[in-house]
N, C-alpha and C positions, 0 to 999 in steps of 0.2 A: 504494500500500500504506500502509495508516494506520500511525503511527509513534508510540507512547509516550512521553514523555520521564520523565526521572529525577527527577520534582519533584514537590512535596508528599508525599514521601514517608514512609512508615508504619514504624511498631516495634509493631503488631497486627492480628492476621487480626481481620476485624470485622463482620457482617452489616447493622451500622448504618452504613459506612464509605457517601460520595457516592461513584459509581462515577468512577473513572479518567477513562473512556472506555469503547465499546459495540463488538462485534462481530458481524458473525453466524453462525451455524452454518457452519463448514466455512471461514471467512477465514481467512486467512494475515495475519499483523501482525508488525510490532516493538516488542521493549518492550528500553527503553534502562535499566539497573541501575547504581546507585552501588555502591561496596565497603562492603561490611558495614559499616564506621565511616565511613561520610560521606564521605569522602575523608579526613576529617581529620586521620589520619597517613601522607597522601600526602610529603607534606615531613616526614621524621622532623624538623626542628623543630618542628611541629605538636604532637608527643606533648608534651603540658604537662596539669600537673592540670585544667587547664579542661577543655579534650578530652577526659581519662583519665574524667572524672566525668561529663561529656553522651553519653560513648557506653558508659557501664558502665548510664547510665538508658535508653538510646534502640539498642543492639544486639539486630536485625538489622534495618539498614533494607529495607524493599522499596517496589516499585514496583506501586501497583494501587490500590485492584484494579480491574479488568476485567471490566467486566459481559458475558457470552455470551447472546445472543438467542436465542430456544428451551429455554435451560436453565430446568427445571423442580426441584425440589426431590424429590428420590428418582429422579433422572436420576444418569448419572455425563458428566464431562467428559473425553473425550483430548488432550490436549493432544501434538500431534508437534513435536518439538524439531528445526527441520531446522538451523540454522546456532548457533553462538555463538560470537560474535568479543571477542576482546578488546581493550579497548579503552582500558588505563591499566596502567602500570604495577602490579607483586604488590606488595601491604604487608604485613610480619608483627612481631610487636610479639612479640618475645622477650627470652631471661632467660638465665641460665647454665646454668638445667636439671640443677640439684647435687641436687634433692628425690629423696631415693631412692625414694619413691613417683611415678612419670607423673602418677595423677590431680589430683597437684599442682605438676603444673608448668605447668600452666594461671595458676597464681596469680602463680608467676615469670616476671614480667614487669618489664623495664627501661629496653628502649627499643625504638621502631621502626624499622625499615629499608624502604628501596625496592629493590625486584628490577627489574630491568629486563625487560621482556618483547620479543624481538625475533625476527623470522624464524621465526615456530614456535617459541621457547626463551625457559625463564626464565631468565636467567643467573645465576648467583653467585659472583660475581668472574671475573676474566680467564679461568678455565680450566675451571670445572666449569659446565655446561647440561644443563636437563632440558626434554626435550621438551614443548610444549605441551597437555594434554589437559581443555579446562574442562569445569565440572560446574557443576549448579545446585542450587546447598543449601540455597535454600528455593523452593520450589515448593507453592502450596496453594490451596487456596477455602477459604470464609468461615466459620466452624462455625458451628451451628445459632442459637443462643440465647445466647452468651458471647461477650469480647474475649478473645484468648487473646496473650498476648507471640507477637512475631514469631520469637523463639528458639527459642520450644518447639515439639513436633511433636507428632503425634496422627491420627488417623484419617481426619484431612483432609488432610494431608499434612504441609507445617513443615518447619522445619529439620531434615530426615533426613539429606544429608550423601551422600546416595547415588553413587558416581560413575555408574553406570550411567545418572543424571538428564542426559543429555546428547545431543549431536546424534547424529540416528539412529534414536533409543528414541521413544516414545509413551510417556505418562504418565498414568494412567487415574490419574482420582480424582473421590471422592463429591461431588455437586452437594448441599447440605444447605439453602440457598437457591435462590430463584428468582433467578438471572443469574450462579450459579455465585461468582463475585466472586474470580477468579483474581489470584496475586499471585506475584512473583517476585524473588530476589534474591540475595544472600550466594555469588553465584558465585565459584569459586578457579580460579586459572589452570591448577594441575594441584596434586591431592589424593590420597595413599595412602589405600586402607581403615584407617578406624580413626580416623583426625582425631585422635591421638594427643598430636599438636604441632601448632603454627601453621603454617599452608599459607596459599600468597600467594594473596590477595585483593584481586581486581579488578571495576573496571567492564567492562560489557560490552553488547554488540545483540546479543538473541535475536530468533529468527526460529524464531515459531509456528505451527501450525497448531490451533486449538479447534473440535472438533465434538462433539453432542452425542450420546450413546448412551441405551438403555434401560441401566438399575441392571440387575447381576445378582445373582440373590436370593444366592448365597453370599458375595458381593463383602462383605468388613468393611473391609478398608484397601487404600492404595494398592497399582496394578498397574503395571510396564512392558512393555511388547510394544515387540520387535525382529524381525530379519527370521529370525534362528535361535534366538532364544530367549523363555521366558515370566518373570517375575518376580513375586512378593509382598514387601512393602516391610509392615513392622511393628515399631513403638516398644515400648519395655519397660522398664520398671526394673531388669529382670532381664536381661542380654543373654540367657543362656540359655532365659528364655520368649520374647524376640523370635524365637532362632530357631525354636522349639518353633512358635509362633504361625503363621513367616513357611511351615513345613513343613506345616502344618497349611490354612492360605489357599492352599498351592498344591495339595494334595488335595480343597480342596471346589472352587476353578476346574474343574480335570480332570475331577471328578465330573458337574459342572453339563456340563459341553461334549461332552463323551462319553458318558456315561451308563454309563459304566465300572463295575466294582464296586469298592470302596472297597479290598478288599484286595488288588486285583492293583497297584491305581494306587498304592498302599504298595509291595508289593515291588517296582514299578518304580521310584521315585523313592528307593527302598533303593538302588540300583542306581549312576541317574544324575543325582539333582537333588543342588545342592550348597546350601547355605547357607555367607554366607557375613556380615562384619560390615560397617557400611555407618560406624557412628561410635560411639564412647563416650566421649566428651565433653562432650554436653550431659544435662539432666536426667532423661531417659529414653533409652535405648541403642537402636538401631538396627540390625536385621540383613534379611537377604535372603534367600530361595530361589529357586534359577537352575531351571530346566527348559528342556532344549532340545528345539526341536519336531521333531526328529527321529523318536525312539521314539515320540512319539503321535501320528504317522501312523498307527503298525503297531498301537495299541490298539484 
């Protein structure tokens, strides 16, 4: 099984980027990720201006990208997420958190800390552990014609922050180049909706599956397929239009696959689909619409 490693790695999704490495249709691989900051505040002695200023220029690193053989440009990619191990201790570089506003306590910041990750648990100190559940917060291909920071997200995917982006799920998303040019990285060892505050941030070996699909014509932004459920994954400056958006991607999937009529696939997802927030943290918000495949057997 070909294997990734975590070097030369990137702070932009890039269509000009020399590929990683090459896949083919339907392989199985590993791609080996650094923690969003290099490691560099592996050792909270690490956190020093030097560090504080090359990863304020250089956040998110990733790993890629990853050329898929067959991917065509108006294809889409799945990417199945079967394993993600963790593989280094969680780092989270916090503050006292006294800003009566959340959206800035992003900014307070003081110093970093090492969470230990052991046995399935992060620890935080002798007594309190939270179970292990990683997630992949950036996940993407190459956009068309632009460099786009590795932070941001968008239609090709990016730092969405999704927990659902994890072992188990398939991850549909737009091939906008020819070899797709998948990239990975900015995984948390386990993250609440919403990325409100600093959640630990680890390295990690994922264990992929990339095959190629035809594009479907309603498809605008990222998909997840699970074994009981469907998702729409959609950026916004607005949360409120993400969810609007992600409500809306999952009405014309339905539409495309059933052949449904638009108003019934309304009042049923009146019904059962949730929306739900994926992060509001970075510069466009994140949310999701859940469908479970249950009720559209019976449509």
């Amino acid at each position: 099984m070909q294997r990734f490693p975590a070097i030369d790695l990137k702070n932009v999704y890039s269509p000009y980027h020399e590929p990683h490495g090459r896949v083919a249709d339907g392989e199985t691989f590993i791609v080996e990720t650094e923690d969003c900051f290099d490691g560099r505040f592996r050792d909270p002695s690490g956190y020093t201006p030097e560090n504080i200023e090359w990863v304020e220029e250089n956040l998110d690193v990733v790993t890629g990208p990853i050329f898929v053989e067959g991917a065509k440009s108006g294809d889409v990619v799945a990417v199945r997420i079967d394993a993600i191990e963790v593989t280094t201790p969680g780092t989270v570089v916090i503050g006292p958190f006294e800003d009566p506003s959340p959206d800035d306590w992003w900014l307070d910041e003081e110093y970093a800390m090492s969470l230990p990750v052991q046995d399935g648990y992060v620890r935080l100190g002798d007594q309190l552990r939270v179970p292990v559940r990683p997630v992949i917060g950036c996940l993407a291909t190459a956009p068309k014609q632009e460099v786009v920071l590795s932070r941001h997200e968008d239609k090709f995917g990016g730092n969405q922050d999704c927990n659902p982006m994890t072992a188990g799920s398939t991850v549909v998303l737009p091939v906008n180049v020819d070899g797709a040019f998948l990239y990975f990285g900015d995984c948390k060892a386990r993250m609440a909706d919403g990325e409100i505050a600093a959640a630990p941030e680890v390295g990690t070996l994922i264990t992929v599956t990339a095959s190629v699909r035809p594009r479907p014509t309603s498809m605008r932004w990222p998909r997840i397929e699970t074994e009981s459920e469907l998702m729409t994954v959609v950026s916004d400056i607005s949360l409120a239009d993400a969810c609007r958006q992600a409500f809306r991607e999952m009405m014309l999937w339905i539409e495309e696959d059933k052949g449904a009529e638009r108003r019934m696939i309304a009042l049923l997802m009146a019904m059962v689909a949730d929306t739900a927030v994926c992060q509001v943290s970075n510069r466009l918000h994140t949310a999701r619409c859940t469908m479970p495949r249950g009720p559209l057997a019976e449509l």
